[in-house]
C-alpha positions in Angstrom: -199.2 -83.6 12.6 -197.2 -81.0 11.7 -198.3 -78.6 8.3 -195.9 -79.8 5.1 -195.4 -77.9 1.6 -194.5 -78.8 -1.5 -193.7 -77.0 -4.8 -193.3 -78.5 -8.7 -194.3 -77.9 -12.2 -197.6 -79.7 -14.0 -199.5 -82.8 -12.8 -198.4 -84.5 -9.1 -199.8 -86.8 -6.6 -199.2 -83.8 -3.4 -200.2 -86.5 -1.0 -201.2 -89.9 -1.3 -203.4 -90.9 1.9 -206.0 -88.2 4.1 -204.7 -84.6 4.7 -206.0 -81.5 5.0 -205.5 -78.8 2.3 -204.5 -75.3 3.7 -203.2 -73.2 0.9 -202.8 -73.5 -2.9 -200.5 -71.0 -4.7 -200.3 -70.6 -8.3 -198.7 -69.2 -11.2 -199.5 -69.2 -15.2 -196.9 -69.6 -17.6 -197.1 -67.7 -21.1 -200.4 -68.0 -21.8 -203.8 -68.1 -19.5 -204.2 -71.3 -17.8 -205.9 -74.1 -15.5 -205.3 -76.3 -12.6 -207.9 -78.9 -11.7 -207.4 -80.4 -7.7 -208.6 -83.8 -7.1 -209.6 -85.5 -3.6 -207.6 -89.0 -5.2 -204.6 -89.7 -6.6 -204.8 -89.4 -10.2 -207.4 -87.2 -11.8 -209.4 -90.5 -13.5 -210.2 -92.3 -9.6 -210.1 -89.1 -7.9 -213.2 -86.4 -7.2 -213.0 -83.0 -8.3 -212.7 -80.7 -5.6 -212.1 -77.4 -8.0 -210.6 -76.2 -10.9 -208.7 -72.5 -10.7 -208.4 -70.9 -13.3 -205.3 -68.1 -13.6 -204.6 -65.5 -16.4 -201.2 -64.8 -18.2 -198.1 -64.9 -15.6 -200.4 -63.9 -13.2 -200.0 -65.2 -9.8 -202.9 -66.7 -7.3 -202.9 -67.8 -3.6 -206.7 -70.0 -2.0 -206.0 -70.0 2.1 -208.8 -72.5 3.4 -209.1 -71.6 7.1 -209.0 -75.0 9.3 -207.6 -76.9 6.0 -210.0 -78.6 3.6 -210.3 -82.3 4.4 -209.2 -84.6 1.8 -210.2 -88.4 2.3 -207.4 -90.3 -0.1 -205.0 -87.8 -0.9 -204.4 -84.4 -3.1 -203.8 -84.6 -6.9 -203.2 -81.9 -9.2 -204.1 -82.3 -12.8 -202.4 -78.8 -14.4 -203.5 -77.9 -18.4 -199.8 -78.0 -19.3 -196.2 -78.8 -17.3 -195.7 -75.1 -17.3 -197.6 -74.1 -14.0 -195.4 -73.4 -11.0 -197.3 -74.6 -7.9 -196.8 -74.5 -4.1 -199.3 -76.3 -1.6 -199.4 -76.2 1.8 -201.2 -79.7 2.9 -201.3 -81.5 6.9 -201.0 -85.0 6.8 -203.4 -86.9 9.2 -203.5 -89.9 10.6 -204.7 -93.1 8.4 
């Protein structure tokens, strides 16, 4: 399947069945910030893959070579609705 990308504000399901992750880019509002990125579709059934961590407008790209798989979907759980995010995800086949 062909490579999709998305880009919001604050928590979102990115993709709600298996995928790979290929790139993660990131931006802080006003103040230093977090975004945790869950293998689920909401942060309390999914698992943690990682939590990045990003300093005061400051902005931040993760390329994973090959993609990262992801078994139920992508989830990102952001510390407020003020981080801009892009991610770069491949749907695969159920």
């Amino acid at each position: 399947m062909a490579r999709r990308w998305t880009r919001g504000i604050g928590d979102r399901l990115i993709s709600e069945g298996p995928c790979l992750l290929h790139c993660l880019l990131f931006e802080a509002g006003d103040s230093d910030r977090y975004i945790d990125v869950y293998d689920g579709r909401d942060k309390d059934s999914g698992k943690l893959f990682s939590r990045h961590k990003m300093t005061f407008e400051e902005t931040h790209c993760d390329s994973f070579d090959g993609g990262v798989p992801f078994a139920t979907g992508i989830y990102i759980d952001a510390e407020s609705s003020e981080e801009k995010i892009t991610i770069v995800f491949e749907p695969l086949p159920k």
